[in-house]
MIDO-636360 format. One line per field, with one value per residue: residue number from 1; chain; x, y, z of N, C-alpha, C in turn. Coordinates in pm, 1 decimal, decimal comma. Example, Ala and Ser with C-alpha at 12.3 -4.5 7.8 and 13.67 -1.06 7.14 Angstrom:
REM residues 2
bator (1 2);
zase (A A);
n_c1 (1319,0 1285,0);
n_c2 (-569,0 -225,0);
n_c3 (780,0 708,0);
ca_c1 (1230,0 1367,0);
ca_c2 (-450,0 -106,0);
ca_c3 (780,0 714,0);
c_c1 (1320,0 1290,0);
c_c2 (-330,0 3,0);
c_c3 (780,0 787,0);
This chain:
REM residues 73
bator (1 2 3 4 5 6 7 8 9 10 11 12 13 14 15 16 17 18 19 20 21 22 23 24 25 26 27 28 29 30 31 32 33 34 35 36 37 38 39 40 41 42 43 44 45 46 47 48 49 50 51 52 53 54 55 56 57 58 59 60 61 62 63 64 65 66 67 68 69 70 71 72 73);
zase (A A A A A A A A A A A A A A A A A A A A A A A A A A A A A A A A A A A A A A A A A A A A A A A A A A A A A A A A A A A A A A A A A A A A A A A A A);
n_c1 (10963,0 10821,1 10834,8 10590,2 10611,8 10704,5 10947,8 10976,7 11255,8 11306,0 11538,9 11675,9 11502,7 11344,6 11082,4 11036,0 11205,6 11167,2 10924,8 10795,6 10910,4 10829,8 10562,5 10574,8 10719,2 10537,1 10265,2 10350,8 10339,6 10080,6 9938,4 10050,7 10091,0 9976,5 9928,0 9954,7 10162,0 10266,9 10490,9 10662,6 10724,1 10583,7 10273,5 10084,5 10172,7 10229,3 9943,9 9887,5 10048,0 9871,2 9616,4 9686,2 9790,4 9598,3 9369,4 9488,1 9569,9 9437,0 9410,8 9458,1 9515,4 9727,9 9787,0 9998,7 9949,4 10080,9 10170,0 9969,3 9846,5 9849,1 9739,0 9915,3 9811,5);
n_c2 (7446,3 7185,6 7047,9 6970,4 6987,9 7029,0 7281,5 7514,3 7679,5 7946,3 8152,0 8275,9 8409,8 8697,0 8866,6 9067,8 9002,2 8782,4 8696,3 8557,2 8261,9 8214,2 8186,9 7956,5 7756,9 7731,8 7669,8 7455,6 7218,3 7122,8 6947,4 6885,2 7087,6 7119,2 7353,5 7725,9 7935,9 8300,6 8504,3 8703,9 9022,0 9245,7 9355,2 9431,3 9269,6 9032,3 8974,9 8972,8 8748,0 8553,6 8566,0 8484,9 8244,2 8092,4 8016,3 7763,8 7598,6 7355,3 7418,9 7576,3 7916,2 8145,9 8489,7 8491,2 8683,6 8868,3 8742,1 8542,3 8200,4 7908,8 7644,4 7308,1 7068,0);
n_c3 (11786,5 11660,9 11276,2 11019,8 10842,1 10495,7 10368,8 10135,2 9998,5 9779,0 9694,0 9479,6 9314,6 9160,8 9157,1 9027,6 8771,7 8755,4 8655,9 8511,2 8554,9 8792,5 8753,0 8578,0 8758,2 8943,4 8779,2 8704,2 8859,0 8882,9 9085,5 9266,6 9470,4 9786,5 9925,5 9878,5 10017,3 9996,4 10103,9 10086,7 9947,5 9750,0 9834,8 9613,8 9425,9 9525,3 9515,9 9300,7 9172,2 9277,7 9191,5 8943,2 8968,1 9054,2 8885,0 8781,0 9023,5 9252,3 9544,2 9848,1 9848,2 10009,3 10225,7 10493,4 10796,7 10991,2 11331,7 11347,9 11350,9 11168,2 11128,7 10961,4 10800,1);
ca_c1 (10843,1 10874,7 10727,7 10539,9 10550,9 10805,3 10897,1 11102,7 11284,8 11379,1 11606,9 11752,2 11411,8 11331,5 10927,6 11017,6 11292,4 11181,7 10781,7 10745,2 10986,4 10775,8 10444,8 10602,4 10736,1 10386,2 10159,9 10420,1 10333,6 9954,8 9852,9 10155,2 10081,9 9891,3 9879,1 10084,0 10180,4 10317,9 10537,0 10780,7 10711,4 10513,2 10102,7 10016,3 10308,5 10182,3 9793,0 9854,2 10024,0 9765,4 9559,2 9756,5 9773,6 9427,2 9282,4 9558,6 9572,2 9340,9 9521,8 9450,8 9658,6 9745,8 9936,8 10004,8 9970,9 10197,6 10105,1 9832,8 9903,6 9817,4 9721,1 9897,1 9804,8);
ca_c2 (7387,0 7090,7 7102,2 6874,3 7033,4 7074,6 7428,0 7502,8 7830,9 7993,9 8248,3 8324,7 8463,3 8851,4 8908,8 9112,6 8961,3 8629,8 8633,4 8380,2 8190,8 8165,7 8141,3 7827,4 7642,2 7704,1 7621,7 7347,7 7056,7 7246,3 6863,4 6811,4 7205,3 7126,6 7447,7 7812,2 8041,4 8383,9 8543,9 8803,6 9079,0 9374,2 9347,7 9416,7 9182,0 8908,1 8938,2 8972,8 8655,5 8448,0 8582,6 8429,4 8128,9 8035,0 7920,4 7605,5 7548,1 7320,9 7430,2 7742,8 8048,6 8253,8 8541,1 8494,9 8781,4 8869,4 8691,9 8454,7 8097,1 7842,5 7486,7 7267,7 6952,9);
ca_c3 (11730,7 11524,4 11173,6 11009,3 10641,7 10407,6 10333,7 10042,6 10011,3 9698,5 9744,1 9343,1 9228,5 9139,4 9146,2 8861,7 8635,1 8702,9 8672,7 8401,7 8589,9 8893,6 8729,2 8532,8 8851,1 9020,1 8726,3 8632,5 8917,4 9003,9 9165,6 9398,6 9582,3 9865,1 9994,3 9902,0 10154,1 9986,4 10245,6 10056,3 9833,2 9790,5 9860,6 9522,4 9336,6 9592,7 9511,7 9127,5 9175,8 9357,6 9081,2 8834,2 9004,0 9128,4 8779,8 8745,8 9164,6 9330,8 9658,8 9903,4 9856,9 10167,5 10224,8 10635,3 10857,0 11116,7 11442,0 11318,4 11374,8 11036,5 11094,5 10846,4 10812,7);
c_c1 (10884,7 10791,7 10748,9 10544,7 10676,0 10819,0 11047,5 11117,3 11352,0 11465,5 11658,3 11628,8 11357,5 11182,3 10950,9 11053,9 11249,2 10978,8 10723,2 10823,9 10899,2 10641,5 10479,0 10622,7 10596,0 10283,0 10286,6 10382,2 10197,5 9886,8 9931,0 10169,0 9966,1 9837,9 9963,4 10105,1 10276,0 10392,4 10604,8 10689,1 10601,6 10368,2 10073,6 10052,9 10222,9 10034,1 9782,5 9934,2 9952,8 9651,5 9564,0 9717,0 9651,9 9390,5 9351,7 9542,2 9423,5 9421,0 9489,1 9612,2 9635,7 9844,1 9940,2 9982,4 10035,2 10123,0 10006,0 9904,7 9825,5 9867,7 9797,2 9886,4 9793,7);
c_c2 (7287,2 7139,9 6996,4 6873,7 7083,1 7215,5 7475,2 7665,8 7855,7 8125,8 8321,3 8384,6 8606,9 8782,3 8993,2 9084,1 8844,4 8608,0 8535,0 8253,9 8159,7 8084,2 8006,4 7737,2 7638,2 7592,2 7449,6 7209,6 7090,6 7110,9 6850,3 6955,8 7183,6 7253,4 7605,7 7895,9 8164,6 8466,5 8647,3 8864,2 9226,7 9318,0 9324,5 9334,2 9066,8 8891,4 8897,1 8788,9 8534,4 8493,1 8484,9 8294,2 8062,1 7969,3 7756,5 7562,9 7490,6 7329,7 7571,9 7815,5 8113,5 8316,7 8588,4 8663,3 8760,0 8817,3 8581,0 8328,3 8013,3 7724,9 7429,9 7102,0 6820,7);
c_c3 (11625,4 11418,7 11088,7 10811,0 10584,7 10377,7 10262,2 10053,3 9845,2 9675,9 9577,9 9259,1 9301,0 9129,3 9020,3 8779,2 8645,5 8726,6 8622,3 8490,6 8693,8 8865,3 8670,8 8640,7 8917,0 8976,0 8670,0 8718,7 9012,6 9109,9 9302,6 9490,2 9647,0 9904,4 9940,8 9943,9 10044,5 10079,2 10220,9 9908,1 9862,9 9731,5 9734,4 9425,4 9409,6 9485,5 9354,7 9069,9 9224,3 9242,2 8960,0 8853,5 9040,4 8994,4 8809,0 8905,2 9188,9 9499,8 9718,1 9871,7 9938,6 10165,6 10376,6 10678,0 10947,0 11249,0 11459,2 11316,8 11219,2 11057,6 10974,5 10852,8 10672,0);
């Protein structure tokens, strides 16, 4: 499948040792996130960040399900 959308990976960040760290790169460039897909972590770690994040985002937050296909355009 080709793909049409950039998709960055961060691989050096803890959900727990590095939460300020994430919430800063998120809320740090909130015009240039089109869209943010959560994909790793545990349910309630995920939601509490999409929480977090929703005030500064003008941008959907999604956390995929297995099998479901997601338009991006």
């Amino acid at each position: 499948i080709r793909k049409k959308a950039e998709i960055l990976y961060i691989n050096a960040y803890s959900g727990h040792a590095d939460k300020r760290d994430l919430d800063k790169l998120i809320q740090s460039q909130p015009s240039a996130l089109k869209g943010l897909f959560l994909v790793h972590g545990e349910e309630q770690a995920m939601f509490a960040l999409a929480e977090r994040s929703a005030p500064v985002l003008d941008a959907e937050i999604t956390m995929p399900e297995r099998g479901v296909e997601y338009m991006l355009v």
